[in-house]
One Martini backbone bead per residue (centre of mass of N, CA, C, O) as a GRO file, in nm:
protein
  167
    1UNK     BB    1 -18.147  -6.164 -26.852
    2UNK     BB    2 -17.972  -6.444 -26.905
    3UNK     BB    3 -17.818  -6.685 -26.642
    4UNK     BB    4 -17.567  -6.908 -26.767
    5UNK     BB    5 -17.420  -7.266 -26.621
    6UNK     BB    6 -17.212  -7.503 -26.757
    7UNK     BB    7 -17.097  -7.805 -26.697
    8UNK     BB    8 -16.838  -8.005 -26.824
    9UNK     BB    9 -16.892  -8.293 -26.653
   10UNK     BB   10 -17.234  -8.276 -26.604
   11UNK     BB   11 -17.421  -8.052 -26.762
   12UNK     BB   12 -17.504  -7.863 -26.524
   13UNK     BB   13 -17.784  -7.674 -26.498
   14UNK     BB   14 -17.770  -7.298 -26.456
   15UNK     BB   15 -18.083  -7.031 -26.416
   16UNK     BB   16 -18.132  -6.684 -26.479
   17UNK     BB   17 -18.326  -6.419 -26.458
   18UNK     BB   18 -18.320  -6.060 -26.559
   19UNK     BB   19 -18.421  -5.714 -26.590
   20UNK     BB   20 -18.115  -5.698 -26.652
   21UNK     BB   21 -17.762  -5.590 -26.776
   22UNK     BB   22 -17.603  -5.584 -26.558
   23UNK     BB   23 -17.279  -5.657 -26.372
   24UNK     BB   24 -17.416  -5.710 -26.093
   25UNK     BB   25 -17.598  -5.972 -26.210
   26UNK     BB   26 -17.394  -6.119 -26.327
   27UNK     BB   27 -17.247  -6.206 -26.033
   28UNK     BB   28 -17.497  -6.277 -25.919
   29UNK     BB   29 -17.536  -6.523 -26.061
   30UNK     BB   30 -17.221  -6.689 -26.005
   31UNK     BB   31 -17.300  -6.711 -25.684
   32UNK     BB   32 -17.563  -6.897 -25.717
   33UNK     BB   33 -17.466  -7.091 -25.911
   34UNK     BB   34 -17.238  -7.176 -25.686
   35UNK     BB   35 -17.439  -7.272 -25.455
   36UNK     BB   36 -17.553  -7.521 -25.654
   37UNK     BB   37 -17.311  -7.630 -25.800
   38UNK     BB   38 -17.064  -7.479 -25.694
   39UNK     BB   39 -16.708  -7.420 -25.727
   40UNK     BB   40 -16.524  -7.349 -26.021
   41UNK     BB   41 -16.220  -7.351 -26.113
   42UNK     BB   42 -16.285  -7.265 -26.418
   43UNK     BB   43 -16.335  -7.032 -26.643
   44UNK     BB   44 -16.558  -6.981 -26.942
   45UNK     BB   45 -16.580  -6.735 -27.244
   46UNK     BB   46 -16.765  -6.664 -27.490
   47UNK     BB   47 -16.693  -6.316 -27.554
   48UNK     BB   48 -16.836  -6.193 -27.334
   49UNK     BB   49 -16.875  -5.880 -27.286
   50UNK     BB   50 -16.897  -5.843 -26.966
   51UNK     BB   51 -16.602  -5.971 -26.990
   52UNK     BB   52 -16.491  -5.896 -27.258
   53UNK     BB   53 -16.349  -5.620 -27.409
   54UNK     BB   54 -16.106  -5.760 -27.543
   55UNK     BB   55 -15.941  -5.880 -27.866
   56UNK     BB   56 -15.627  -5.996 -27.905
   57UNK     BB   57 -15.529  -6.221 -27.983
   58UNK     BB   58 -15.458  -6.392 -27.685
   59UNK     BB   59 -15.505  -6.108 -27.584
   60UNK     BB   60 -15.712  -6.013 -27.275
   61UNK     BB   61 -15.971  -5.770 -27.158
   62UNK     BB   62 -16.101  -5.772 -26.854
   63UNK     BB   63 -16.327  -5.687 -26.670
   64UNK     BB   64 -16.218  -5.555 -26.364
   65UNK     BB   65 -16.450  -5.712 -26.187
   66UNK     BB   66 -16.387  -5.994 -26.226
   67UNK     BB   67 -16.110  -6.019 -26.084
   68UNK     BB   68 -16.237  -5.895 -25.808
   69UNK     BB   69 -16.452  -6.118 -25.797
   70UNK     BB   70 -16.207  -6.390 -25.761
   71UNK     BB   71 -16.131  -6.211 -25.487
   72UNK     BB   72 -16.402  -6.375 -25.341
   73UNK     BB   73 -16.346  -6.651 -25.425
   74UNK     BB   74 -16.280  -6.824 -25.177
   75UNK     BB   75 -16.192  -7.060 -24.955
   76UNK     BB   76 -16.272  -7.336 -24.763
   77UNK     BB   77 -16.208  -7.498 -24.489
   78UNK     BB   78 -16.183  -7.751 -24.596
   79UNK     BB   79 -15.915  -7.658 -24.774
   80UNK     BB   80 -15.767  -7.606 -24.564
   81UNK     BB   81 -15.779  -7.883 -24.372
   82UNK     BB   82 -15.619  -8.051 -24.644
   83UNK     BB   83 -15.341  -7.899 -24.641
   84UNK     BB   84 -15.292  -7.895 -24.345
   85UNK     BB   85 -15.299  -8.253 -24.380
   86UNK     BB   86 -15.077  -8.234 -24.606
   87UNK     BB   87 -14.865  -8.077 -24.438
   88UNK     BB   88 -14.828  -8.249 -24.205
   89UNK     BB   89 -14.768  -8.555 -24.325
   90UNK     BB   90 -14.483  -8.402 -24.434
   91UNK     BB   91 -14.361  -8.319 -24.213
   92UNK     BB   92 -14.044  -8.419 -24.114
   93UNK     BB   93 -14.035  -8.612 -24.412
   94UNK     BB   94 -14.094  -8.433 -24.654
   95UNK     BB   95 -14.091  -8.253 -24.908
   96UNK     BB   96 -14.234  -7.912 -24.999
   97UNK     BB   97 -14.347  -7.732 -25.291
   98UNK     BB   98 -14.465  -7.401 -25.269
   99UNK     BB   99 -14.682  -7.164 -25.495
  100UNK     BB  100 -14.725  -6.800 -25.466
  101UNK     BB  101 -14.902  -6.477 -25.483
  102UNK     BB  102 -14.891  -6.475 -25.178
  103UNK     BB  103 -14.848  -6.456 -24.866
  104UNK     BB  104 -14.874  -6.502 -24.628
  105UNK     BB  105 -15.008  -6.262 -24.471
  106UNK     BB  106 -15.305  -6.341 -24.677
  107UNK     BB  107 -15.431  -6.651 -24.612
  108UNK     BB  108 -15.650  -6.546 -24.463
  109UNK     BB  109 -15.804  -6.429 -24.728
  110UNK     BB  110 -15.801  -6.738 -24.872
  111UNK     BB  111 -15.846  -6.870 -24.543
  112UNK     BB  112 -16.145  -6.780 -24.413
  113UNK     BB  113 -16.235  -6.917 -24.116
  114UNK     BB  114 -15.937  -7.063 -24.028
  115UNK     BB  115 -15.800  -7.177 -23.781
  116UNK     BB  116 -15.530  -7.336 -23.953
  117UNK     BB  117 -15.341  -7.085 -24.077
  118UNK     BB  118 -15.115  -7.043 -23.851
  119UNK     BB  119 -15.026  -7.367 -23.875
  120UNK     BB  120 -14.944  -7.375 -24.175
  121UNK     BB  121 -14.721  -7.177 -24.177
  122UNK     BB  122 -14.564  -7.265 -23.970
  123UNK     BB  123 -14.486  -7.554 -24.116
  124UNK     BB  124 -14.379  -7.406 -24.377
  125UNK     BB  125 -14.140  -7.224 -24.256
  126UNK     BB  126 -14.007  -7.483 -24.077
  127UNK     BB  127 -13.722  -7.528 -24.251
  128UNK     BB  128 -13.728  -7.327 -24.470
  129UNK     BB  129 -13.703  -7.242 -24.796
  130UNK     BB  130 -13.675  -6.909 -24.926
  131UNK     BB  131 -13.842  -6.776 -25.217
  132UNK     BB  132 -13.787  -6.475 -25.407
  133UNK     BB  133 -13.978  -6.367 -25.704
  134UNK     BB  134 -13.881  -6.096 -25.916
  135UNK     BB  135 -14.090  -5.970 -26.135
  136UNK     BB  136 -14.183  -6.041 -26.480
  137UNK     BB  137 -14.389  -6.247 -26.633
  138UNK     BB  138 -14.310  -6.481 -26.898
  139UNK     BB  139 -14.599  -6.501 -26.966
  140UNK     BB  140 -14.671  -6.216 -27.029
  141UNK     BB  141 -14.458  -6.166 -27.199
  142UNK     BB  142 -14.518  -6.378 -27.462
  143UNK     BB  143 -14.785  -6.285 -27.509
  144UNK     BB  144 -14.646  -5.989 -27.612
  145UNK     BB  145 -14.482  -6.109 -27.831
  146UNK     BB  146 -14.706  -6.213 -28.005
  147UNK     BB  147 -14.887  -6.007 -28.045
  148UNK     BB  148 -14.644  -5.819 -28.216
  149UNK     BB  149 -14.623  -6.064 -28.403
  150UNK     BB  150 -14.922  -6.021 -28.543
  151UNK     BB  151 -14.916  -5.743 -28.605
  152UNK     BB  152 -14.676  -5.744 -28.772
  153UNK     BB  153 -14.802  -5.969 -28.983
  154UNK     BB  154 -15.048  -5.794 -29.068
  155UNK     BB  155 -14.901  -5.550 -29.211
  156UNK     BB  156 -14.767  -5.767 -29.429
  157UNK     BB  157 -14.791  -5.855 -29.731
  158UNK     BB  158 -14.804  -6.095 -29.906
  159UNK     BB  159 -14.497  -6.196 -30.079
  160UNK     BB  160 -14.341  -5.897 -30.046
  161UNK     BB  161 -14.263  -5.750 -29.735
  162UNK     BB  162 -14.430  -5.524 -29.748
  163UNK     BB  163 -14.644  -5.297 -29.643
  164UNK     BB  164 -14.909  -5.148 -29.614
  165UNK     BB  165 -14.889  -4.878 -29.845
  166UNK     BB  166 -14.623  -4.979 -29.927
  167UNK     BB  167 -14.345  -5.029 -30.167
   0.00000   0.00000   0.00000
């Protein structure tokens, strides 16, 4: 298997070739492409097997592995450290509103071996309005709410308004 990586922004292409097409050699490809050419914010993948399970119209089914492939690059010390420089500036000075989906108590695993990251949940906390919403993303709805109405929407015979296959 050939696994290729192009940036959008500078054309840099990472190569390597394996002996096999196994999911484990894709992620390993990941990891190295990452290494020589740095950590992409956004991946795109064109129907890729490996990656793309299913699709219906919209709404896409990851392979299992890929979603906790992501949750294994996490941020590097650099990324805590403009963070917490950029949260010391505006500590009792200015407004700051973060938004995430993790806990503060787990900020540990998104910036390990972070020094600062113990000071920065505190600068974040101290005088803080903490707002916690819970409940399903209406992303998530939308999602499915399209998904249902294309399918809806292939049942019905063009012109008719009936069903496929009913009078």
């Amino acid at each position: 298997m050939a696994f290729v990586m192009v940036l959008s922004y500078s054309r840099a292409i990472f190569l390597r070739f394996f002996l096999d097409a196994r999911m484990d050699s894709f992620l390993r490809g990941h990891v190295e492409a990452f290494a020589a050419l740095g950590v992409a914010r956004v991946l795109l993948y064109d129907n890729l097997k490996s990656a793309v399970l299913e699709r219906v119209g919209d709404a896409i089914r990851f392979n299992p592995e890929l979603p906790a492939f992501a949750v294994y690059l996490s941020y590097s010390n650099r990324h805590a450290d403009l963070l917490f420089e950029l949260v010391s500036r505006r500590y009792q000075h200015k407004s700051t509103v973060i938004t995430t989906n993790r806990a503060f108590a787990e900020w540990g695993e998104v910036f390990p071996n972070a020094a600062c990251v113990v000071s920065l949940v505190d600068r974040l906390m101290h005088l803080a309005e903490v707002v916690r919403i819970e409940g399903n993303s209406y992303r998530a709805k939308e999602a499915e709410e399209r998904v249902a109405a294309r399918v809806k929407q292939r049942n019905v015979k063009p012109g008719t308004g009936s069903r496929k296959g009913k009078p």
